[in-house]
N, C-alpha and C positions, 0 to 999 in steps of 0.2 A: 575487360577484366585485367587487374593490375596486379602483377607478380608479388607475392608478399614478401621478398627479398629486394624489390627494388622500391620500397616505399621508404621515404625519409623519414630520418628518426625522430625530425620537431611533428609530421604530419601522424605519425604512429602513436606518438605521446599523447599528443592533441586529444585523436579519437579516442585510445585506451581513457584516458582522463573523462572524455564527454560520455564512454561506458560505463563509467563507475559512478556516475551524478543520475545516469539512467538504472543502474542498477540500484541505485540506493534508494531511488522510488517503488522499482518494483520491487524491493526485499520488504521497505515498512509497509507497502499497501498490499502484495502478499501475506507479510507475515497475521496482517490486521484479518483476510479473510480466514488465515488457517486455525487464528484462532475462535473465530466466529464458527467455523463450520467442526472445529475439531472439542468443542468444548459444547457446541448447543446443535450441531448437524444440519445448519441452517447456510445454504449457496445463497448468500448475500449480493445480489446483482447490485444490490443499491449502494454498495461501497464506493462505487466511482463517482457517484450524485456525490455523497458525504465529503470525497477527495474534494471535489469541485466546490462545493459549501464551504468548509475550510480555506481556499482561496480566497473564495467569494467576502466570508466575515472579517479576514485579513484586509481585505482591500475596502471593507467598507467600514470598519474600524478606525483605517485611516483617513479614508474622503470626508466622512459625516463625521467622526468623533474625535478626530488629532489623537487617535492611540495607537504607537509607534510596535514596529515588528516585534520587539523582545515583548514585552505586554501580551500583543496578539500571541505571539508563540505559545505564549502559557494559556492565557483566556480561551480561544479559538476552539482547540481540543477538545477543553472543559465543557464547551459549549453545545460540541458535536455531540458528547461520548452524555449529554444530556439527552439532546433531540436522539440518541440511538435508544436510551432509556426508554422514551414514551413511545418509538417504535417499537420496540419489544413487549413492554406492559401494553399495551393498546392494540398489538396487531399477530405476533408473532408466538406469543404466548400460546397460543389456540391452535397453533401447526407441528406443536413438536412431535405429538401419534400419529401425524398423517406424513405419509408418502415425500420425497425429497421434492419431489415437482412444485407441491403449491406452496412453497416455500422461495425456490424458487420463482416465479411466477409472480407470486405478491411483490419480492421487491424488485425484480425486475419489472412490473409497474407502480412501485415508490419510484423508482430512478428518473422513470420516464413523466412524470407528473412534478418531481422535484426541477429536474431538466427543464418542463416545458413553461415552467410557473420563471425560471432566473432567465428564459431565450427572451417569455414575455416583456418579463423588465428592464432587460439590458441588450434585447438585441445577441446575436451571433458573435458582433466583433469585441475582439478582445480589451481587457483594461490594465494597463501599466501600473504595476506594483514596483515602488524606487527601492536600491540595494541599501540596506540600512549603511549611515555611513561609516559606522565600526567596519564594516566588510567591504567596502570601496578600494577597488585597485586592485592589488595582486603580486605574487611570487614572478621575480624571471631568474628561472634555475639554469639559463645558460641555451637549452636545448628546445625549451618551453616555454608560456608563461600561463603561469596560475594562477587565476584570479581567486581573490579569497572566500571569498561566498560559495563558488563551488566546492573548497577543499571542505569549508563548514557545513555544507550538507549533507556530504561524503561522513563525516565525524559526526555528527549528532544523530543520522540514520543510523549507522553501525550503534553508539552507545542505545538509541533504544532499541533498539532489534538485542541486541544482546542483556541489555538489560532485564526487556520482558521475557527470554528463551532462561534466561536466571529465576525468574522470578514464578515461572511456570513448575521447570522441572528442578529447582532445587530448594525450594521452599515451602516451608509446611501449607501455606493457602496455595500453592501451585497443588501441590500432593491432595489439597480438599479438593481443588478444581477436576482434577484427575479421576479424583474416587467418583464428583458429585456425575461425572459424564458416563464413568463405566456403568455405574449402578446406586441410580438416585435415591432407592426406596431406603438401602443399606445406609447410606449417607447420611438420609436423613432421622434415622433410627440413633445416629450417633450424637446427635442436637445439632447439625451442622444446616441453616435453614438456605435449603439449596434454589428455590425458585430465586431468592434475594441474589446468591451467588452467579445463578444463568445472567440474570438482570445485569448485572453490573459485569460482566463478562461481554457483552452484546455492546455495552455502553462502553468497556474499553480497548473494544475492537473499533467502534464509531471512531472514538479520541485519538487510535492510531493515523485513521484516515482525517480525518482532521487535524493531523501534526504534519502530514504529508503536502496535505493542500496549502499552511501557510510557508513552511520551504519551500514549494514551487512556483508560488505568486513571484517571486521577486525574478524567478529564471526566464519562466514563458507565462504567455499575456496571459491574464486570468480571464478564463473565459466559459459561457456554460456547457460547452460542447466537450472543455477538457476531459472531463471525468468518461463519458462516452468512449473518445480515444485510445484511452490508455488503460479501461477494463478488461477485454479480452486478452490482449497480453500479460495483465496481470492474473487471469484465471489459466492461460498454460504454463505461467510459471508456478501458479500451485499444484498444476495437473502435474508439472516435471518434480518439480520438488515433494511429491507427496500429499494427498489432501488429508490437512490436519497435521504435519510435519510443522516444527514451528522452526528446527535448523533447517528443515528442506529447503523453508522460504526463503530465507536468508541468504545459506549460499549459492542456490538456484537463482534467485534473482540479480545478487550481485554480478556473479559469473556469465550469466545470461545479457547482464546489460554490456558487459566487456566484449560479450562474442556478438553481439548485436553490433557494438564500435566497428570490431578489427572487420565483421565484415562489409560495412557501409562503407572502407577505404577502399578494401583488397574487391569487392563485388556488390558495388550499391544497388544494384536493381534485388539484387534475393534479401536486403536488409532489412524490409518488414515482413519479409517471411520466411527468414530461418529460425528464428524461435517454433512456430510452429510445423515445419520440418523435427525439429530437437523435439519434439512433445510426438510426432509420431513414431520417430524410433523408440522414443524413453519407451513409450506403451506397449510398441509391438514387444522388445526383450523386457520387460517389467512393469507390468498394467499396475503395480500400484505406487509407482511412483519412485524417483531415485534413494528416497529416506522413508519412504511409506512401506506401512508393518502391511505384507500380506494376509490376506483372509481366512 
């Protein structure tokens, strides 16, 4: 265990910086559940498939079709927050009076079937996605060096997490959104036709984790396993940040990915499990979470 005073300031920068590229995964693919489950009550296990799918059409966009990341970027999502459409009309639809479990359960076997169907195809090992070359290279500030793709993921996470956290609570379709989840019978009394609204809610929770999965291809190997790995983490950082908390996720996750860095320097053995450490305090003083409205 390494004294946090005596850790150098390029090695400190380093990991702060590889917290914030981790954190800005888990704010958009948190903020992607909180809206799933805070807008339709739905514990989306199959967000991590969808994360992984978005990679997956990244990188196969480019092998099979010569269509370049900025493209992917746009298309990919679209793509997702489609395939999340005809899971919700098709499957999800029929869960929303029943119990949080089979809800649960159903897409935590989407995941596991989406999973087993891309291991079939491509095998376990991973596939390289190249840095687009507008982002090639990087900052040297002297103390560090920045490569630019990282700082661009860092900045396009934050504009859509903030974007959509605007677009929720300060705007009249956020305020439909809102009414359509306290009390659908009243909403829809008003001509507001709210199952369209769940729909497309479901489907731009899908397109968040499908904006997630083409930012990460280019970082680490796209692979099917990815979305597996980095689900659980991302369900205590909505358990800490509040479920259905749409700022919880945000700066739970970012914050969380910074304290997950400093402690992989200062105490690498406890680095994949102080997050979850952090989600048993958060609970025991505040079971509903750090930004979560209690009951």
């Amino acid at each position: 265990m390494t004294s946090f005073f005596d850790i150098p300031i390029q090695a400190l920068m380093g990991q702060l910086m590889l917290g914030l590229v981790n954190g800005s995964f888990y704010a958009i693919l948190s903020l992607g559940l909180a809206v799933i489950f805070g807008m339709l009550n739905i514990i989306n296990f199959a967000h991590g498939a969808l994360y992984m799918m978005g990679a997956f059409l990244a990188w196969m966009a480019l092998d099979y079709l010569g269509i370049g990341y900025w493209p992917a970027l746009i298309l990919v999502p679209l793509a997702i927050g489609v395939f999340g459409v005809l899971i919700e009309r098709t499957m999800l639809r029929w869960l929303y009076k029943l119990d949080h479990l089979y809800g649960l359960l159903l897409t935590f076997g989407l995941a596991l079937v989406i999973e087993g169907l891309f291991i079939n195809a491509y095998g376990v090992s991973g596939q390289p996605y190249q840095i687009p070359a507008e982002l090639a290279g990087g900052f040297n500030l002297g103390f560090m060096f920045l490569p630019y793709y990282r700082g661009w993921v860092i900045f396009a996470s934050l504009l859509v997490c903030f974007a959509t956290w605007y677009g929720i609570e300060k705007t009249r379709l956020g305020a439909y959104l809102r009414a359509a989840t306290e009390n659908p019978k009243l909403t829809q009394a008003f001509g507001i036709n709210v199952p369209i609204m769940v729909m497309l809610t479901y489907g731009f929770g899908a397109a968040l984790a499908g904006f997630a999965g083409v930012l990460a291809a280019p970082v680490i190997q796209v692979s099917p396993l990815m979305g597996s790995h980095l689900i659980i983490t991302v369900f205590a950082v909505v358990v800490i940040g509040g479920m259905g908390s749409i700022m919880g996720s945000i700066v739970t996750g970012l914050g969380l990915g910074v304290v997950e860095g400093i402690t992989n320097l200062v105490y690498p053995a406890a680095s994949n499990t102080v997050v979850f450490v952090i989600m048993a305090i958060v609970l025991m003083m505040r079971p509903a979470g750090l930004f979560g409205k209690e009951q």
